[in-house]
C-alpha positions, 0 to 999 in steps of 0.5 A: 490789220491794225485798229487804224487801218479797221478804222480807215476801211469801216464805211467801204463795202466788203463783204456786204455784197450780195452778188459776186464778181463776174465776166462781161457775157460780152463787150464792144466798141459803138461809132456814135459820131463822127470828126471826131469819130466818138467810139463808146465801150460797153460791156454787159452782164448778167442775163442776156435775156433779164430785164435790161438795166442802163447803167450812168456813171458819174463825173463827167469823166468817171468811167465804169468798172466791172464792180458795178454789175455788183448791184444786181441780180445777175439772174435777173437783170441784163445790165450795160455798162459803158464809159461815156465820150472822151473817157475809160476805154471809149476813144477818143480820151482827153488823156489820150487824144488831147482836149482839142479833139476829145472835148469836140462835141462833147455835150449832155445832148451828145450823152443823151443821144448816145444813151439812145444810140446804144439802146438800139445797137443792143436791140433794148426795145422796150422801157429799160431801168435806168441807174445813176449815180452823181453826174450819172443821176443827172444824166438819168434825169435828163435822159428820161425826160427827154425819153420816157417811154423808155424809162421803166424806173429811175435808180439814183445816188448822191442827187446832183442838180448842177446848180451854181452854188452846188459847185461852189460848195466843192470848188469854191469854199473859202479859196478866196480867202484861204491866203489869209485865213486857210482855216477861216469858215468863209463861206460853206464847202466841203473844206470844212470837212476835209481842210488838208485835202482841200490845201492841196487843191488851193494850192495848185492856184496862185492866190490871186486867182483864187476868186474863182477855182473852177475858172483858174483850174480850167485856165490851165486846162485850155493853156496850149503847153508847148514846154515841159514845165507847162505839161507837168503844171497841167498833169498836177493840176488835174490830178489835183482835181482828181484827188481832191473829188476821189479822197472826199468821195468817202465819208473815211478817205483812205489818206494813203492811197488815192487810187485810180483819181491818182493815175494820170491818165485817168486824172487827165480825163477826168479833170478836164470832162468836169471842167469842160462841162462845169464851165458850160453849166452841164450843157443845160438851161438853168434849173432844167431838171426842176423845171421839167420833173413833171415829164417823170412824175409818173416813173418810179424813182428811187433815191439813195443819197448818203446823209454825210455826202460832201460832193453833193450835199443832201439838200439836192435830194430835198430839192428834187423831191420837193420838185417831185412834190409839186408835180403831184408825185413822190419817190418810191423809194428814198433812202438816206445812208449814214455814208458819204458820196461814194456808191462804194460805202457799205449802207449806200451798197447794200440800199442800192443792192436792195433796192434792185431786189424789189422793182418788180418787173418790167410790164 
């Protein structure tokens, strides 16, 4: 391995896990809904008997992968993993079946009551650890204060409150401008950081329509593609939007491989569940984790967020600790890595690793 490529891989977990790699005891596919006839996979791992573990991914649209059941003890916990509506191995899929279909009835009230249906499906009866990270720490948030009889504990990374600017921040940036001046600081964003990257994201949208990205982006989403050019203009652009999310995720992007954010199924999915749920504002009244963090003063919450996070800046971590603070509570745990976004960075694993370690358990 060249210095370069040391380099490239340096905040990315290697060796720093602390449980290996295992098979799923199990998995399936649950009917939650019907026209359409939502289907959520799922898997387990570990201990069938341990303390259970309900595990949220992000995005919307993010999907999970058996790595994730790396953060636990598996002698110890029971954990489920399951890919959330319209994604993964959950059917229907946005790359599969189309938005049209997919998309339909599609909100975070839908996701809350899934997390509840599969709950029952699997006989978890009382309090369940529950861990998110990004998209999945809002919908740990929203699903404890919805359910928090059972809630035993609250493990999140990379905060994310959803609000207007914090999409701006990632979306929106100079975009505006960028004809003029694509290296002006017009405003703050993650283009500051990753300029190169965010040209390719500007560049899908024409400039005239660059006042508003999400908007442009998610008005290719919705065009109803009756030719060939159409189609290959909506693949590029969600994988665009895919790449872009995917290379900023990591505080050292590996420039030569965008990995599954490239693969067009996955980006079709993926591009078009944010988008979906952007454009409608998470599903959620504004400031609704806030407003409501009173309903989870009393469950441990533990909090790791990477310092140098360009998806979802520190300041939503001080936010809802702030709004922990005047409910009369603080987090049991809160950890800032020397990392960026990706619960894959070697100081986020190893914190969230630790963390799991020492709940103590359940009752």
């Amino acid at each position: 391995m060249t210095d370069l490529s040391r380099l490239q891989s340096a905040s990315t977990v290697t060796d720093e896990w602390s449980y290996p790699q295992a098979e799923a005891n199990r998995s399936g596919l649950l009917q939650v809904d019907e026209a359409p006839d939502h289907k959520l996979y799922w898997e387990e791992y570990g201990n069938p008997d341990g303390e259970p573990v309900m595990f949220l991914h992000g995005g919307p649209g993010g999907a999970c992968a058996p790595v994730m059941a790396r953060f636990f003890d598996p002698a110890r916990y029971r954990v489920i993993l399951f890919d959330q509506r319209g994604c993964g191995k959950s059917v229907p899929t946005v790359a599969a079946a189309g938005p049209e279909v997919a998309l339909v009835r599609n909100t975070t009230d839908h996701l809350v009551n899934d997390i509840e249906a599969l709950r029952g499906a699997l006989g978890i009866e009382g309090p369940m650890h529950v861990f998110g990270g990004s998209w999945g720490s809002t919908l740990a948030l929203v699903y404890a204060i919805r359910h928090p009889a059972h809630v035993a504990s609250l493990i999140l990374r990379g905060i994310f409150l959803g609000a207007p600017e914090d999409l701006h921040y990632m979306y929106q940036g100079n975009a505006a401008s960028f004809a003029e001046s694509p290296y002006g600081l017009a405003a703050p964003g993650s283009y500051v950081t990753y300029p190169d990257e965010w040209k390719a994201f500007v560049e899908v949208i024409p400039a005239s329509d660059r006042g508003d990205m999400m908007a442009a982006y998610k008005a290719i989403f919705d065009m109803q593609a009756t030719t060939q050019e159409q189609r290959d203009l909506q693949l590029r652009a969600a994988i665009a939007w895919s790449v872009w999310e995917g290379t900023i995720s990591n505080m050292i992007p590996k420039d030569d491989d965008p990995g599954k954010f490239g693969e067009p199924d996955f980006a079709l999915s993926f591009a078009q569940l944010e988008a979906h749920y952007f454009a409608n504002a998470l599903f959620l009244e504004p400031d609704y984790i806030v407003r409501n963090i009173g309903k989870v003063a009393a469950i441990p919450m533990h909090i790791v967020h990477g310092r140098f996070d360009q998806i979802c800046p520190l300041t939503q971590a001080s936010r809802l600790v702030d709004a922990l603070a005047a409910a009369g509570a603080t987090p049991a745990t809160y950890v800032k890595t020397n990392a960026g976004h990706s619960a894959m960075e070697a100081q986020t694993a190893i914190a969230l690793t630790a963390i799991m370690d020492a709940l103590p358990p359940i009752g």
